[in-house]
TINUFI-373476 format. One record per residue: residue number from 1; residue in three letters; x, y, z of N, C-alpha, C in turn. Coordinates in nm, 2 decimals. Last residue first. Layout:
N
{pos NUM&code ALA&neast X&nnorth Y&nup Z&caeast X&canorth Y&caup Z&ceast X&cnorth Y&cup Z}
...
END
This chain:
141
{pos 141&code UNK&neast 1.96&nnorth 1.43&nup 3.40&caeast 2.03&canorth 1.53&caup 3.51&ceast 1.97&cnorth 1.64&cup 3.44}
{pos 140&code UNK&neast 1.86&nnorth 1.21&nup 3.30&caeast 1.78&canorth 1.25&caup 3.42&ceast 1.83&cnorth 1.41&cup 3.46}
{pos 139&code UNK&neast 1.80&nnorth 1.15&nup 2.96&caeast 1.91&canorth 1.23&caup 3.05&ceast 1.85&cnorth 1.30&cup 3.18}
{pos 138&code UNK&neast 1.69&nnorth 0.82&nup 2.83&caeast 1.66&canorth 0.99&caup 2.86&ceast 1.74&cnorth 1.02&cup 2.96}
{pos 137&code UNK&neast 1.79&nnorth 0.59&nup 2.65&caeast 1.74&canorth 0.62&caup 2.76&ceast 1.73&cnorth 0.78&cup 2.77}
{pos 136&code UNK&neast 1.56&nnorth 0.35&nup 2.39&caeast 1.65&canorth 0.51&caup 2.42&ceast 1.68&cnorth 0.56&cup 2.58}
{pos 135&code UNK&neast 1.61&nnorth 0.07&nup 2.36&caeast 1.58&canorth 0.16&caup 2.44&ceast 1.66&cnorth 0.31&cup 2.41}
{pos 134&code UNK&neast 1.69&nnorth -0.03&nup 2.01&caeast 1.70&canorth -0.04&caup 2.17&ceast 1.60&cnorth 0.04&cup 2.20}
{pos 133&code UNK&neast 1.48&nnorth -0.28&nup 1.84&caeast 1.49&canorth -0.13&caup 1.86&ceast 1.56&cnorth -0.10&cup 2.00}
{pos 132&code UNK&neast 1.55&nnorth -0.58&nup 1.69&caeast 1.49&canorth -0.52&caup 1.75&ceast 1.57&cnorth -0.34&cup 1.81}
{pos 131&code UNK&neast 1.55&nnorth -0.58&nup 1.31&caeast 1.63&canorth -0.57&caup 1.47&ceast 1.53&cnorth -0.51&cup 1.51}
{pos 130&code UNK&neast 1.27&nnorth -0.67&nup 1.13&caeast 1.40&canorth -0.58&caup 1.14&ceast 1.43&cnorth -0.63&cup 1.27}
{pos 129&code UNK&neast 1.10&nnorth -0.95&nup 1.13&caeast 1.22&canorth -0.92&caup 1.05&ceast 1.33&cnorth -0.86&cup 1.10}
{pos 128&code UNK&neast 0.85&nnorth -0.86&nup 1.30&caeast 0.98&canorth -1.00&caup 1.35&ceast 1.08&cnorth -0.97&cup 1.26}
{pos 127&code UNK&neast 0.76&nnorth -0.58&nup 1.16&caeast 0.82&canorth -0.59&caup 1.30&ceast 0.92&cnorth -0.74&cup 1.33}
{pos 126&code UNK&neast 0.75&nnorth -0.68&nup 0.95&caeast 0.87&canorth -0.60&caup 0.93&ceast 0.90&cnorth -0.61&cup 1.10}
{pos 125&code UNK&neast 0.51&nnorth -0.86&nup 1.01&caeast 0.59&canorth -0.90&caup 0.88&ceast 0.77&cnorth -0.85&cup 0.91}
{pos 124&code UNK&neast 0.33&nnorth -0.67&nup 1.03&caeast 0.40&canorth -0.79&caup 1.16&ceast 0.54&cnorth -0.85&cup 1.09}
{pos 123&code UNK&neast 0.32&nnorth -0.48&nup 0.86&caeast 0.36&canorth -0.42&caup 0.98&ceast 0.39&cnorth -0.54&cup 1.01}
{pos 122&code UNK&neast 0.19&nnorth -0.69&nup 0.66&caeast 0.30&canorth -0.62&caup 0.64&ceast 0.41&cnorth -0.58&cup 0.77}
{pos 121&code UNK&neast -0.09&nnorth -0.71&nup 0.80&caeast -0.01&canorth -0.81&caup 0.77&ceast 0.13&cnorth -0.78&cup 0.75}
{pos 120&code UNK&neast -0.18&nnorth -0.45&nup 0.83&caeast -0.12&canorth -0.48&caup 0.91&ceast -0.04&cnorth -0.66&cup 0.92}
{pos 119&code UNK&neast -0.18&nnorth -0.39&nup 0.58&caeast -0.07&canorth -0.28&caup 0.63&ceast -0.06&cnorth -0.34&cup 0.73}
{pos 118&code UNK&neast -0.35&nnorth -0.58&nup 0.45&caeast -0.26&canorth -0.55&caup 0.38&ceast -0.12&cnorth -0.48&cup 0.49}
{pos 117&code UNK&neast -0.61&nnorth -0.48&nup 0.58&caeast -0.51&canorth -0.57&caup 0.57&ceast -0.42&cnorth -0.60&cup 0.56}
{pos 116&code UNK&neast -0.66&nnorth -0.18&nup 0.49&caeast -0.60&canorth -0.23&caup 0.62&ceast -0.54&cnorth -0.32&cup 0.63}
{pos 115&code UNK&neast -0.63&nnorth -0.23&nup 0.22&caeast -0.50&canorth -0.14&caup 0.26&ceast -0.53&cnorth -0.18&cup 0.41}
{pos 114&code UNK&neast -0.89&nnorth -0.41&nup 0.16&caeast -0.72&canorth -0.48&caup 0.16&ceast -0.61&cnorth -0.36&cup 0.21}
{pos 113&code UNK&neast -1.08&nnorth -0.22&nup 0.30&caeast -1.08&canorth -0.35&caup 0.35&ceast -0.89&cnorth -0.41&cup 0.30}
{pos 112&code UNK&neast -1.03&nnorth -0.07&nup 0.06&caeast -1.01&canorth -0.01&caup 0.15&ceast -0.99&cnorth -0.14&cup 0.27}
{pos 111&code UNK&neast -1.13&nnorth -0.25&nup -0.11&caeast -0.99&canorth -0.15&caup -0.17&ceast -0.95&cnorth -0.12&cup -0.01}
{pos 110&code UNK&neast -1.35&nnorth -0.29&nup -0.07&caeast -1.29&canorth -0.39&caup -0.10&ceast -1.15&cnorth -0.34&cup -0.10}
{pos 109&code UNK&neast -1.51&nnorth -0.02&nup -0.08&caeast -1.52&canorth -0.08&caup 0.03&ceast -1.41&cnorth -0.17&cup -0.01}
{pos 108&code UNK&neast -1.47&nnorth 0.02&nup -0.41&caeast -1.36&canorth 0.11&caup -0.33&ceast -1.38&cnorth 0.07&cup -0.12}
{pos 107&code UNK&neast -1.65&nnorth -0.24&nup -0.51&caeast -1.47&canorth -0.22&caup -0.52&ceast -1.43&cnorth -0.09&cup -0.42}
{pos 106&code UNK&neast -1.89&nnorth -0.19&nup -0.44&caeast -1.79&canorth -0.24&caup -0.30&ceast -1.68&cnorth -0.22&cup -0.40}
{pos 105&code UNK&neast -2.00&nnorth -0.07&nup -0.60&caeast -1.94&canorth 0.04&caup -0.56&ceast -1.86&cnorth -0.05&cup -0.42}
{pos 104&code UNK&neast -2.00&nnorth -0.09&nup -1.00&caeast -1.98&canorth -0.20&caup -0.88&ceast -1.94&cnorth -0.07&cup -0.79}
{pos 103&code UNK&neast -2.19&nnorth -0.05&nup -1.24&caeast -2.14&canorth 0.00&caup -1.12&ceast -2.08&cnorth -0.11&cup -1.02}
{pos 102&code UNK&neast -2.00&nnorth -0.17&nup -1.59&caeast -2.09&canorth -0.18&caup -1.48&ceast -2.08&cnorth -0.11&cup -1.31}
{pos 101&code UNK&neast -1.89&nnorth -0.10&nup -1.82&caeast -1.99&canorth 0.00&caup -1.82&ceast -2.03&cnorth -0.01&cup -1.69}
{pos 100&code UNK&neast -1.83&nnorth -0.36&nup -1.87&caeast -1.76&canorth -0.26&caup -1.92&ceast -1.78&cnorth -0.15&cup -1.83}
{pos 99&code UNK&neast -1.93&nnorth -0.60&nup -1.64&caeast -1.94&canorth -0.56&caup -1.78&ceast -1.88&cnorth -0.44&cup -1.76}
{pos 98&code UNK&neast -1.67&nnorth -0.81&nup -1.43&caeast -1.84&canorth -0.74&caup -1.47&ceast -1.82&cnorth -0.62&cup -1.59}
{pos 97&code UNK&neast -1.44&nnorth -0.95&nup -1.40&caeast -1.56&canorth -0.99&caup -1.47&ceast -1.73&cnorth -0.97&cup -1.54}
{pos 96&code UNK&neast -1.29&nnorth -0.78&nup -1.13&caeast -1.28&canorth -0.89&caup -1.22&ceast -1.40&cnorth -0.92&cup -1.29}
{pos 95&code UNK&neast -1.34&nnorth -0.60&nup -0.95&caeast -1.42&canorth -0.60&caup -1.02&ceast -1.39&cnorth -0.70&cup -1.16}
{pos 94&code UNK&neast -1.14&nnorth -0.67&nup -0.76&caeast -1.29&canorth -0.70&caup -0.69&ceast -1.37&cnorth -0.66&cup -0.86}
{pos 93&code UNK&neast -0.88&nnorth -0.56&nup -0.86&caeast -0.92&canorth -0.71&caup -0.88&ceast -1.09&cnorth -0.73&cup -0.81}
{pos 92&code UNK&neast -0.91&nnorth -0.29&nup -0.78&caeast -0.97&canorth -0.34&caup -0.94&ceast -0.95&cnorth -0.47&cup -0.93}
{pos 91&code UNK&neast -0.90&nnorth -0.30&nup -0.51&caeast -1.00&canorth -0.21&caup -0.59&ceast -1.06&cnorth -0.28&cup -0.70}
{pos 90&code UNK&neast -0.70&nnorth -0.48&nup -0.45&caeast -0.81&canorth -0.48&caup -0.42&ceast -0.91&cnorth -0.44&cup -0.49}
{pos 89&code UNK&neast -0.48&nnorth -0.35&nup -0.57&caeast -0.52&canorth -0.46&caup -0.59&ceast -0.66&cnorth -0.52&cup -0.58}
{pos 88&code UNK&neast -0.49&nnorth -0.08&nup -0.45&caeast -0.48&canorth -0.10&caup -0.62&ceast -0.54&cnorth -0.23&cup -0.65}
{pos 87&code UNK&neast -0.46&nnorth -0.10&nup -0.17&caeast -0.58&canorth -0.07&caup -0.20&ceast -0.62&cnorth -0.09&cup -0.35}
{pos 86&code UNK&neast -0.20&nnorth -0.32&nup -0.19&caeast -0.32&canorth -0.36&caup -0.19&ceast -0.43&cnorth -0.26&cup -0.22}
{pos 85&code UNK&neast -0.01&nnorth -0.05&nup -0.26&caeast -0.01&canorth -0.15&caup -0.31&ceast -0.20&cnorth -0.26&cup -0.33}
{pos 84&code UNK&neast -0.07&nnorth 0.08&nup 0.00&caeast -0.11&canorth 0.11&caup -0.10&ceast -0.12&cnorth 0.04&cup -0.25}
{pos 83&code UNK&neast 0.06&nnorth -0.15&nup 0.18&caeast -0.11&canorth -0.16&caup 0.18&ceast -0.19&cnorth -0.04&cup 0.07}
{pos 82&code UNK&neast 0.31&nnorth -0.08&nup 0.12&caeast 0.25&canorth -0.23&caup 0.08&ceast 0.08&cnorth -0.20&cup 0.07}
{pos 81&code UNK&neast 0.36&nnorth 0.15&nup 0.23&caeast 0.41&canorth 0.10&caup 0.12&ceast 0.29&cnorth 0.01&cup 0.03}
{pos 80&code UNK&neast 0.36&nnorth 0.10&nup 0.50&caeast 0.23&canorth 0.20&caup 0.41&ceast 0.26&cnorth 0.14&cup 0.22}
{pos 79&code UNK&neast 0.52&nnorth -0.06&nup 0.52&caeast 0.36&canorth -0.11&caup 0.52&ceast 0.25&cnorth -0.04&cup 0.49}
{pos 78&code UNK&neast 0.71&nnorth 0.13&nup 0.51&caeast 0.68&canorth 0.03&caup 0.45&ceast 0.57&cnorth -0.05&cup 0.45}
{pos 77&code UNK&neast 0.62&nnorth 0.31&nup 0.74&caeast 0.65&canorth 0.37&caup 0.60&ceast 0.64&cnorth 0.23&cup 0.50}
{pos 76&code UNK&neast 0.64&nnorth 0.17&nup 0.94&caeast 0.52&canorth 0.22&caup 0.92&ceast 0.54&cnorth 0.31&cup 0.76}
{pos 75&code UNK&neast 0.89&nnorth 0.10&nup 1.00&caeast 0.79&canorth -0.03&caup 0.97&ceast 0.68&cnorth 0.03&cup 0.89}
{pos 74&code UNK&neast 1.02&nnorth 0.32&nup 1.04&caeast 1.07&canorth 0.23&caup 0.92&ceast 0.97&cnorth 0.12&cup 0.86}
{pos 73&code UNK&neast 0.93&nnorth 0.40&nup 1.24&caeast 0.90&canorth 0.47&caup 1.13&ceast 0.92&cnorth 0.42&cup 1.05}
{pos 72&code UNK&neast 1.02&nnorth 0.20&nup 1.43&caeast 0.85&canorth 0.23&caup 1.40&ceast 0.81&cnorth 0.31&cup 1.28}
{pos 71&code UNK&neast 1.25&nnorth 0.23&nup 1.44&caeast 1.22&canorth 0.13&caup 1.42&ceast 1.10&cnorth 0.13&cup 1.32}
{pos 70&code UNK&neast 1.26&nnorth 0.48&nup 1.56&caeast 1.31&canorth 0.52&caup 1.41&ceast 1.28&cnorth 0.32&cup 1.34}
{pos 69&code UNK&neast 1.15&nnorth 0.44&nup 1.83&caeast 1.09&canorth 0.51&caup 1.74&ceast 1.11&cnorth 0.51&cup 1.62}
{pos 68&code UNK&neast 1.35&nnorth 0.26&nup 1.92&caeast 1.25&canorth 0.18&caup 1.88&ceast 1.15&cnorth 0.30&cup 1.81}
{pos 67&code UNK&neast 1.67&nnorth 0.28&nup 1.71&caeast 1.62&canorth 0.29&caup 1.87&ceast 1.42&cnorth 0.24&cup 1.75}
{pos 66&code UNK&neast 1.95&nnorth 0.34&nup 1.60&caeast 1.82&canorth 0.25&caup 1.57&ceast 1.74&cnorth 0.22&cup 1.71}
{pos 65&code UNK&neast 2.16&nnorth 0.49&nup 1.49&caeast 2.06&canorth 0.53&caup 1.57&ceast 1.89&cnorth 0.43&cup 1.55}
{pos 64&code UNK&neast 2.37&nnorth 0.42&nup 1.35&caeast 2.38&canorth 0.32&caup 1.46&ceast 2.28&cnorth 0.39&cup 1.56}
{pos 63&code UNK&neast 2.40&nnorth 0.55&nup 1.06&caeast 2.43&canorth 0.65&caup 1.17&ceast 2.47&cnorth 0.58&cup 1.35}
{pos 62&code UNK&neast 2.30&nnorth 0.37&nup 0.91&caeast 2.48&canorth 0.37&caup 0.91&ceast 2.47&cnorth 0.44&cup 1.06}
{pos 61&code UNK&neast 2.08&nnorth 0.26&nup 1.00&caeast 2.14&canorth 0.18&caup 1.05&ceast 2.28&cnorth 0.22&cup 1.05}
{pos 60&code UNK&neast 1.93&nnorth 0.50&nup 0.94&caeast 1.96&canorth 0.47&caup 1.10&ceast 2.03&cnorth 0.36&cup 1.09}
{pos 59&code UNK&neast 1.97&nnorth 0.48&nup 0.64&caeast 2.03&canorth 0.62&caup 0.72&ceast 2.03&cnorth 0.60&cup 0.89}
{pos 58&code UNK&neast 1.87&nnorth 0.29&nup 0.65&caeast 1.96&canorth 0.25&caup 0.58&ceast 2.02&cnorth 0.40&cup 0.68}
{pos 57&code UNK&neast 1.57&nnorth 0.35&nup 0.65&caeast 1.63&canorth 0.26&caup 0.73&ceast 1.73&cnorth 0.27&cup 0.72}
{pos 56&code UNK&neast 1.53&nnorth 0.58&nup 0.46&caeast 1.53&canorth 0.63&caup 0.62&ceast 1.59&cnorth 0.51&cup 0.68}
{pos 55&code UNK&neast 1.58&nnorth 0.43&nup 0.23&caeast 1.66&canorth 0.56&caup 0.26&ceast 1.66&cnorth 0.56&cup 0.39}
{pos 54&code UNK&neast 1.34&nnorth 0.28&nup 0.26&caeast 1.44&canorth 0.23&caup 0.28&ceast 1.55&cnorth 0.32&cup 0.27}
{pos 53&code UNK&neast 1.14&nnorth 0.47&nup 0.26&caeast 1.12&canorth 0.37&caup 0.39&ceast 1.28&cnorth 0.34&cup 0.38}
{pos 52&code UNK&neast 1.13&nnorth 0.60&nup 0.07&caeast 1.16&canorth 0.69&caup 0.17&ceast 1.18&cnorth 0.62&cup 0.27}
{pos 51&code UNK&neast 1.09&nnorth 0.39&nup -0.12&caeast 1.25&canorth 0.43&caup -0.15&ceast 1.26&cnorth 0.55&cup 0.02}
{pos 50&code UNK&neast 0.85&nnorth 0.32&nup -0.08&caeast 0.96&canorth 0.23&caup -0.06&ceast 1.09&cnorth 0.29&cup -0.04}
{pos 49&code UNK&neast 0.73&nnorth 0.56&nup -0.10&caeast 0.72&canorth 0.46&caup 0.01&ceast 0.83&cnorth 0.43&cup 0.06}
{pos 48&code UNK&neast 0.74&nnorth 0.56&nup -0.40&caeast 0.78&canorth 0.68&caup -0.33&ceast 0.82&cnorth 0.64&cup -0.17}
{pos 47&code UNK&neast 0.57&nnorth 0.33&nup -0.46&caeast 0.72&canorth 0.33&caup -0.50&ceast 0.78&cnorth 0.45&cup -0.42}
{pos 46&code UNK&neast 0.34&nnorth 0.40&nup -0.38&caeast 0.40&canorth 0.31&caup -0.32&ceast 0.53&cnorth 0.24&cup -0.34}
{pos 45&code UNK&neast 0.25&nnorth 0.57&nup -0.56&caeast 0.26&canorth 0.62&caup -0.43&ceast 0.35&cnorth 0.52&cup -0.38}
{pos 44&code UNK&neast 0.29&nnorth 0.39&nup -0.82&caeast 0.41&canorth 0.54&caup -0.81&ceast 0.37&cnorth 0.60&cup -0.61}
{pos 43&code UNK&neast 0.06&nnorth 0.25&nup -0.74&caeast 0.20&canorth 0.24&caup -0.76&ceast 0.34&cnorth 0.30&cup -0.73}
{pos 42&code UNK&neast -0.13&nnorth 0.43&nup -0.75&caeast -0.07&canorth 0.31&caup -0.65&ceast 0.04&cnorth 0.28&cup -0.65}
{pos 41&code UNK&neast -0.14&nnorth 0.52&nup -1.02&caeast -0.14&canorth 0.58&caup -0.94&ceast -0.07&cnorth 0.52&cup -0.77}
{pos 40&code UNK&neast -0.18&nnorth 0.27&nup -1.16&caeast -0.04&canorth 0.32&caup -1.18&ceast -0.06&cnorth 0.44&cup -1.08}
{pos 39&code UNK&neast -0.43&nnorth 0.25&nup -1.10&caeast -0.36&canorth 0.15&caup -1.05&ceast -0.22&cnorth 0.18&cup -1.07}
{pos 38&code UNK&neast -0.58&nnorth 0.48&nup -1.18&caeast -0.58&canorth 0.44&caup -1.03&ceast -0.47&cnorth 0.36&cup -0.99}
{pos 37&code UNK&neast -0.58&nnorth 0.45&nup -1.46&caeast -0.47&canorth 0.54&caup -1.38&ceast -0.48&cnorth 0.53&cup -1.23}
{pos 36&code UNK&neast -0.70&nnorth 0.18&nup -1.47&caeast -0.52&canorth 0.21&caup -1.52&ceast -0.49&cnorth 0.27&cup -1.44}
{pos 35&code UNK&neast -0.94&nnorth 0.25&nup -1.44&caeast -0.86&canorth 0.15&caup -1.37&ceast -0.71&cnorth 0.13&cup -1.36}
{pos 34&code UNK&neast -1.05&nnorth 0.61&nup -1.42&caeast -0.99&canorth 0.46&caup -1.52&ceast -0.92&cnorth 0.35&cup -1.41}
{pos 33&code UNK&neast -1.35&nnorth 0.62&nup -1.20&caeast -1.21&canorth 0.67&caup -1.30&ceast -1.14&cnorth 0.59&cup -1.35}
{pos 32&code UNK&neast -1.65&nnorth 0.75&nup -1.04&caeast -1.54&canorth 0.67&caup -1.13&ceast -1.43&cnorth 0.72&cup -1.18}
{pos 31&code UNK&neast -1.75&nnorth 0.81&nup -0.73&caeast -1.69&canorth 0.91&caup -0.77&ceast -1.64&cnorth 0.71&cup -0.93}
{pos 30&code UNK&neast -2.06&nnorth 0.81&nup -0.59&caeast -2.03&canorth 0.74&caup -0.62&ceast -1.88&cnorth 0.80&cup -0.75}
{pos 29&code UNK&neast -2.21&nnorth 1.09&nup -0.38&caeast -2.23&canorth 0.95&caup -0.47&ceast -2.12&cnorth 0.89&cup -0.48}
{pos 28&code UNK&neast -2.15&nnorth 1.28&nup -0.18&caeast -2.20&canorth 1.36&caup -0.34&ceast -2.24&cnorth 1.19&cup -0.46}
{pos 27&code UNK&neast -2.08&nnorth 1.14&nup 0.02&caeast -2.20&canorth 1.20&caup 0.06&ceast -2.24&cnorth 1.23&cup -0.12}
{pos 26&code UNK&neast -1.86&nnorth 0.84&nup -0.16&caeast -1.91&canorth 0.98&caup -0.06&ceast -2.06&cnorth 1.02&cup -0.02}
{pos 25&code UNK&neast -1.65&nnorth 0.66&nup -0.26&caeast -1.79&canorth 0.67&caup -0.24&ceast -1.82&cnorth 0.79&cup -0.14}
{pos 24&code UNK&neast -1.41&nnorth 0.66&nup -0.56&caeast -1.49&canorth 0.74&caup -0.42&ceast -1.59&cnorth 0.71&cup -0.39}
{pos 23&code UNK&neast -1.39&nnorth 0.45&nup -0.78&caeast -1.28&canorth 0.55&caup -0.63&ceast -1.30&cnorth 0.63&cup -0.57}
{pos 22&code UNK&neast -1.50&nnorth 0.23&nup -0.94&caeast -1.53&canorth 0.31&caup -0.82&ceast -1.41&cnorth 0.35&cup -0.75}
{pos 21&code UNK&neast -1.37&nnorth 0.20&nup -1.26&caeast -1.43&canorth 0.20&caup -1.13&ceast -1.42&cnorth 0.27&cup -1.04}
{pos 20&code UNK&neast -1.34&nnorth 0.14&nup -1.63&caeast -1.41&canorth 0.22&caup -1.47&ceast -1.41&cnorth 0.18&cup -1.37}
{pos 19&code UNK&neast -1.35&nnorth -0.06&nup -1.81&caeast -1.21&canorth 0.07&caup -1.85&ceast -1.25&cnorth 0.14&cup -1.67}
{pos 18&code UNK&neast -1.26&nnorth -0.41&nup -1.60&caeast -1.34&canorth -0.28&caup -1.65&ceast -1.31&cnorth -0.17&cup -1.66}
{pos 17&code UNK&neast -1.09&nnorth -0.67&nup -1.65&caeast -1.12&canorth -0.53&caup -1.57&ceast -1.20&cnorth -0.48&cup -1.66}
{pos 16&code UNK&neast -1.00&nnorth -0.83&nup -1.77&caeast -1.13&canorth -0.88&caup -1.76&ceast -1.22&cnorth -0.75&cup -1.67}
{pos 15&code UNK&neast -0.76&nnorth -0.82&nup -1.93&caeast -0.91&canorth -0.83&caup -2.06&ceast -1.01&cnorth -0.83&cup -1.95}
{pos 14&code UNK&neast -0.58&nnorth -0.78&nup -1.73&caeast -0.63&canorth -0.64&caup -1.79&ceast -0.77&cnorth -0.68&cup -1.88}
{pos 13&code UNK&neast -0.47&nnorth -0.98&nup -1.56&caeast -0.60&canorth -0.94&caup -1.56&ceast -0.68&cnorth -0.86&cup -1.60}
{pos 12&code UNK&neast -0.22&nnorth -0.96&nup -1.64&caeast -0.29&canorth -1.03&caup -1.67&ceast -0.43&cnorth -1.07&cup -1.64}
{pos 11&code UNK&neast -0.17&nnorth -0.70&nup -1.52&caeast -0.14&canorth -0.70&caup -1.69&ceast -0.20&cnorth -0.87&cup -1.75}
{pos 10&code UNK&neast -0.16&nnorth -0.71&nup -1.26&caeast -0.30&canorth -0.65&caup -1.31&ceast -0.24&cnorth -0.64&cup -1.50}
{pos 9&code UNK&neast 0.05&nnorth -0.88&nup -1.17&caeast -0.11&canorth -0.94&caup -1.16&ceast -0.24&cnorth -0.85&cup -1.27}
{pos 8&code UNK&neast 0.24&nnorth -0.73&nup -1.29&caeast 0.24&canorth -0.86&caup -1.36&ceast 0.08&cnorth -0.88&cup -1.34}
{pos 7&code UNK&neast 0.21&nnorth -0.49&nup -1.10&caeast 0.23&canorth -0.45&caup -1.26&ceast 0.16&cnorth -0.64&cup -1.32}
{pos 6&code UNK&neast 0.27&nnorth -0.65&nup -0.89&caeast 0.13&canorth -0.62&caup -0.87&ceast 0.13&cnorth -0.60&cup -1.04}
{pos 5&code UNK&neast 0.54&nnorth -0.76&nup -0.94&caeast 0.43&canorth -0.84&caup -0.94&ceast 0.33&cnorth -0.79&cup -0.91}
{pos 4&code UNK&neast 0.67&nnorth -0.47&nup -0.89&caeast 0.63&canorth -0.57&caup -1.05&ceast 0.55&cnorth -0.68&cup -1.05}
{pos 3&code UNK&neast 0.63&nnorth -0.44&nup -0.66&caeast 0.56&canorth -0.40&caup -0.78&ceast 0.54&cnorth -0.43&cup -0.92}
{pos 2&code UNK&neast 0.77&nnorth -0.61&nup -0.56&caeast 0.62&canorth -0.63&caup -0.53&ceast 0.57&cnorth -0.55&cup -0.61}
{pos 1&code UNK&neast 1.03&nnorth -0.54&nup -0.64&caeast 0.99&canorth -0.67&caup -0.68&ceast 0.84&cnorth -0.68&cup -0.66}
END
């Protein structure tokens, strides 16, 4: 569902993006590339996410091994999920309105600014949602 509304946000913001932008800023400058393929790039990572996030949940909830490590991986796969989602968002929604051809190099600062966000908004999100995690205890003998 969140990808089709990222798909929906950026199909209605396609007249105003620009065919370029910024996806690397480095030591070597300033890296461009299509906006499309960055953003279906996002995507497809963040579809891969989802399906490994929720396989792996689903596999500790039949097994009833839901302790607070396999908790953590659950959360942390899906909010990777999500905040790949945002770096897409981010990126090319920051360059809404500037001309074709134009540099903008905070889009890939702006990109990166929403995957943190983005991951830890999410993370809190999954942590009150899912069950809590037991304790594992460890075998003294």
């Amino acid at each position: 569902m969140s990808i089709a509304l990222t798909l929906l946000a950026y199909w209605v913001a396609s007249p105003w993006i620009p065919d370029h932008v910024a996806i690397h800023v480095g030591p070597d400058g300033v890296g461009y590339g299509s906006a499309l393929r960055m953003f279906v790039t996002c995507c497809i990572i963040a579809t891969v996410a989802f399906i490994v996030g929720g396989v792996t949940a689903r596999g500790f909830f039949v097994s009833g091994h839901w302790y607070q490590i396999e908790k953590s991986i659950v959360v942390s796969t899906e909010s990777f999920a999500y905040a790949v989602l945002g770096v897409g968002l981010g990126s090319v929604m920051s360059t809404l309105g500037q001309e074709p051809n134009g540099s903008n190099t905070q889009s890939a600062g702006i990109g990166l600014l929403s995957f943190v966000l983005v991951f830890i908004a999410s993370a809190t999100v999954y942590v009150l949602a899912l069950p809590k995690g037991r304790f594992e205890e460890l075998d003294t003998a």
